[in-house]
N, C-alpha and C positions, 0 to 999 in steps of 0.2 A: 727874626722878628715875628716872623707866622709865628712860631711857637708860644711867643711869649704876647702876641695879641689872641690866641686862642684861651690861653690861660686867662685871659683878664672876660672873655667873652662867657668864658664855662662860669665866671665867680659871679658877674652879674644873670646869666640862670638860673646859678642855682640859691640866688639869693628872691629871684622870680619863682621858685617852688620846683622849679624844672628837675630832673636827675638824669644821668647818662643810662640811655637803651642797654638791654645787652646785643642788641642788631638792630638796624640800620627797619627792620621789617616793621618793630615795634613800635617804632619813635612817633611821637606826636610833631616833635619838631628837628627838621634838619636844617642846621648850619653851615655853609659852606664859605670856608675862610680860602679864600681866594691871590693869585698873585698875578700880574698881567704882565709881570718882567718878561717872560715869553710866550709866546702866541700858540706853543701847544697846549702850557696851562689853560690857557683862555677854550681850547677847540674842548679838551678834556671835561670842563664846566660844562659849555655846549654840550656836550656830549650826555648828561646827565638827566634831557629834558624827558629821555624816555623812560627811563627809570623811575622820575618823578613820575610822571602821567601811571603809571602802571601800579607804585604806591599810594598814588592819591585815590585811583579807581579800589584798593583792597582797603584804606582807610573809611571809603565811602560807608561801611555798613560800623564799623566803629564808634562811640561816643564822641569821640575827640578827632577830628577829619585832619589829614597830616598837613600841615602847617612848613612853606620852605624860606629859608632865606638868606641871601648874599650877602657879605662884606669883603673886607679886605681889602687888593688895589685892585681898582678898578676902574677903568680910563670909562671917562663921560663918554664915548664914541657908545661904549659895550655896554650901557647903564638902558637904556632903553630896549635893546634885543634881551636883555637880562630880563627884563620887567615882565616878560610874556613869558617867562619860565620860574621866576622865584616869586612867592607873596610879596614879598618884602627884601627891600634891599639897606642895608645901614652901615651908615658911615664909619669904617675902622678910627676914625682919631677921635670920635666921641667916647673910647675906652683906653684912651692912655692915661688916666689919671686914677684908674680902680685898679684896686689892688687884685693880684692876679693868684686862680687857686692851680697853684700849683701841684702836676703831675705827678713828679715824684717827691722824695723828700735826700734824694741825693743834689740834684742839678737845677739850679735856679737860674732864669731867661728875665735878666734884667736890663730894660730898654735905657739908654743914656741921654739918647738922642732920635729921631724923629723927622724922615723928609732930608730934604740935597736943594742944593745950591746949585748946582752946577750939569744941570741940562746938556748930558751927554747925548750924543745924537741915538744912542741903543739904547737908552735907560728913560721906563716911564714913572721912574720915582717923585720925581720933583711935580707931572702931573698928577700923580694918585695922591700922593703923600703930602705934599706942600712943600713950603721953604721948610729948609731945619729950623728944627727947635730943637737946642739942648736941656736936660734937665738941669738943676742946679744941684750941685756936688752934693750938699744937706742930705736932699730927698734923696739919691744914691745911695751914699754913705748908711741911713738910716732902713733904708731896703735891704741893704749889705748886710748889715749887723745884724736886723732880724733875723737873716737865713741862717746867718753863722752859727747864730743863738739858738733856732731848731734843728743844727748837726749838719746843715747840707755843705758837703763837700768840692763841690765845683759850684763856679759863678762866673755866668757866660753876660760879659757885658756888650750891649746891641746895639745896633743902631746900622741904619742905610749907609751911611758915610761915618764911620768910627773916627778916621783920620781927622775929619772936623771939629770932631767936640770941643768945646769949649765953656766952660761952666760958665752961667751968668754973674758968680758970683766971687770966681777962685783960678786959678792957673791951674793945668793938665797937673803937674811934676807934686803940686802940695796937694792936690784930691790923691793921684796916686798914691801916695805917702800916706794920706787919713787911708786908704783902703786897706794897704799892708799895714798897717799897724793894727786895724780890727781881728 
């Protein structure tokens, strides 16, 4: 899912004027797509805050002063120790509906589904993420077909809890069916 929330994140930049750094030294803006399913990712982020302080201090004589910012999951506990280290922090489910620019032109990270149900005592999905929401087979099917139609060869279908999908609108057995036959 990072992957394919990162792709949706790069397509609305770069529809904001934004382009990709060639280093991390140059950038005006850092993004850091985040996951809080385990607590070294979370220390790793932490970790990050001297880095920042140290490119914000070489930004300082620059035009453009570097500019940070968080998404992805992120438990309301770490939303606030966040705030003292990123500009800005923004909600990962405000980009599950933009269409995403894809990295390569082989492998397309097509989300199905969205968030868990099911509040397992080690997973903070259902916290970050919300309840599921599946997409409806349509808007799949028609993501599918586009990649198909620009040659890409594998299509990794997403989602936090795959095992749950359920289309709003079709049974599992007949979307799979529309997929294979694309």
């Amino acid at each position: 899912m990072n992957k394919s929330d990162s792709e949706r994140i790069a397509a609305v930049l770069e529809n904001k004027g934004y382009q990709p750094a060639s280093n991390v030294n140059e950038a005006d803006l850092i993004v850091v797509n985040m996951c809080s399913v385990r607590q070294s990712a979370v220390d790793r982020v932490y970790g990050l805050a001297p880095k920042f302080q140290k490119l914000r201090e070489k930004s300082a004589s620059r035009r453009t002063k570097l500019k940070t910012v968080l998404t992805g999951c992120i438990l309301k506990k770490d939303r606030g120790k966040f705030k003292e280290i990123f500009d800005s922090i923004w909600n990962i489910n405000d980009y599950r509906d933009i269409p995403p620019k894809y990295q390569t032109n082989f492998r397309a990270f097509i989300p199905i589904s969205n968030g868990c149900n099911n509040f397992c005592t080690y997973c903070v999905v259902p916290f970050t993420r919300g309840p599921l929401v599946c997409r409806n087979h349509n808007e799949i099917l028609k993501e599918s077909k586009n990649v198909i139609q620009k040659g890409f060869k594998e299509i990794w279908l997403l989602g936090q809890n795959v095992n749950d999908y359920h289309s709003p609108t079709d049974y599992l057995g007949k979307f799979l069916d529309s997929l294979y036959q694309s």
